[in-house]
C-alpha positions in Angstrom: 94.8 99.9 102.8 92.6 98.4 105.5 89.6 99.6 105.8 88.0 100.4 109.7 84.9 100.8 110.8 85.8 104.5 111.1 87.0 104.9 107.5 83.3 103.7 105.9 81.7 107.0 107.3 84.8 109.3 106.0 84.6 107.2 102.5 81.0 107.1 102.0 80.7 110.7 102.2 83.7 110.8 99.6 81.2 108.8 97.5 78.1 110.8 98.0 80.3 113.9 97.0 82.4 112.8 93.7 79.2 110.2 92.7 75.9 111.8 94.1 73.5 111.0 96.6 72.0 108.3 94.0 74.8 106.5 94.2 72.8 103.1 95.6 70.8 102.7 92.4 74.6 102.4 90.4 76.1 99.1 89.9 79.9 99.0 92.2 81.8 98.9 88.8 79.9 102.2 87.5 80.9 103.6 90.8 84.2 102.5 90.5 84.2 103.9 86.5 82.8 107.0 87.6 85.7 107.5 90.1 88.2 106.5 87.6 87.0 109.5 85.3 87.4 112.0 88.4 91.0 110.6 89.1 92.0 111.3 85.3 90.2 115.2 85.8 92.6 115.3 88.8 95.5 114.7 86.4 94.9 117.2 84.2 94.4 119.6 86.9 97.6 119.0 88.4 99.4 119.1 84.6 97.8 122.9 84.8 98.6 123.9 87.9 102.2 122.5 87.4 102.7 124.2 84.1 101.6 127.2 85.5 104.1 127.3 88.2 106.6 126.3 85.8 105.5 129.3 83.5 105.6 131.9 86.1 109.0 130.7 87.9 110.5 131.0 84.5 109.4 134.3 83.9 110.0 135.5 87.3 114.0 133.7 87.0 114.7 134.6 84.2 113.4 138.5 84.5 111.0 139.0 81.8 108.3 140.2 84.0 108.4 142.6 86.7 106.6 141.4 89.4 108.2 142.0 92.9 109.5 138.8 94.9 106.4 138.4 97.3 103.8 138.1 94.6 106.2 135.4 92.8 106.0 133.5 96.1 102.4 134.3 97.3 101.7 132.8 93.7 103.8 129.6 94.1 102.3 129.0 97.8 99.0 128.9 96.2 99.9 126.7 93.1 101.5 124.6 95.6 98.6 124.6 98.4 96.3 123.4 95.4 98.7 120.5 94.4 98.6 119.6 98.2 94.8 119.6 98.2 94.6 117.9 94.5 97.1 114.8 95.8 94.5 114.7 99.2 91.5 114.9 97.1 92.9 111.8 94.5 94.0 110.0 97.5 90.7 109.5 98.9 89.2 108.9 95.7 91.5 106.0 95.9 90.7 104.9 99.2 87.2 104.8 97.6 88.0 102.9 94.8 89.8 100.1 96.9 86.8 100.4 99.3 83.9 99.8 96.5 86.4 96.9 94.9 86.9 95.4 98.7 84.2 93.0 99.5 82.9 95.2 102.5 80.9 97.6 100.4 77.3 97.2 100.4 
């Protein structure tokens, strides 16, 4: 990724929110460890959120539970908002990473 002018603004605010506002006093590789811990959380909260939809599609296909059609697929449009907003979230923790590794972070 190159990083613009524009992007510094968009990633520092990424940093204030996943590191905290005392993020200046940290060294850039506890930054960058710190990050690394919050791209791991992000893993195990896609795993749930995956084997959640897995778990109700199978019980909705294969007709152990009763739950009318719409709820199935109100509940899958939310399992699969959340895996759209975890992959967005883990994606500009990357672009953060690459940014506090880049030699244009202060």
């Amino acid at each position: 990724m190159t990083i613009r002018e524009e992007d510094i603004a968009r990633i520092n605010t990424v940093l204030d929110y996943h590191i905290g506002k005392d993020r200046v006093s940290l060294s850039r590789s506890e930054q960058t460890r710190l990050l690394m811990q919050r791209k791991r959380r992000f893993f195990f909260i896609t795993a749930i959120n995956v084997l959640a939809l897995v778990f109700f599609g199978y019980w909705f296909f294969s007709g152990i539970t009763e739950l009318p059609a719409w709820i199935f697929w109100i509940l899958a449009v939310v399992f699969a908002l959340n895996l759209a907003s975890v992959a967005w979230q883990k994606k500009q923790i990357d672009d953060a990473i690459e940014y506090l590794e880049s030699d244009r972070s202060p």
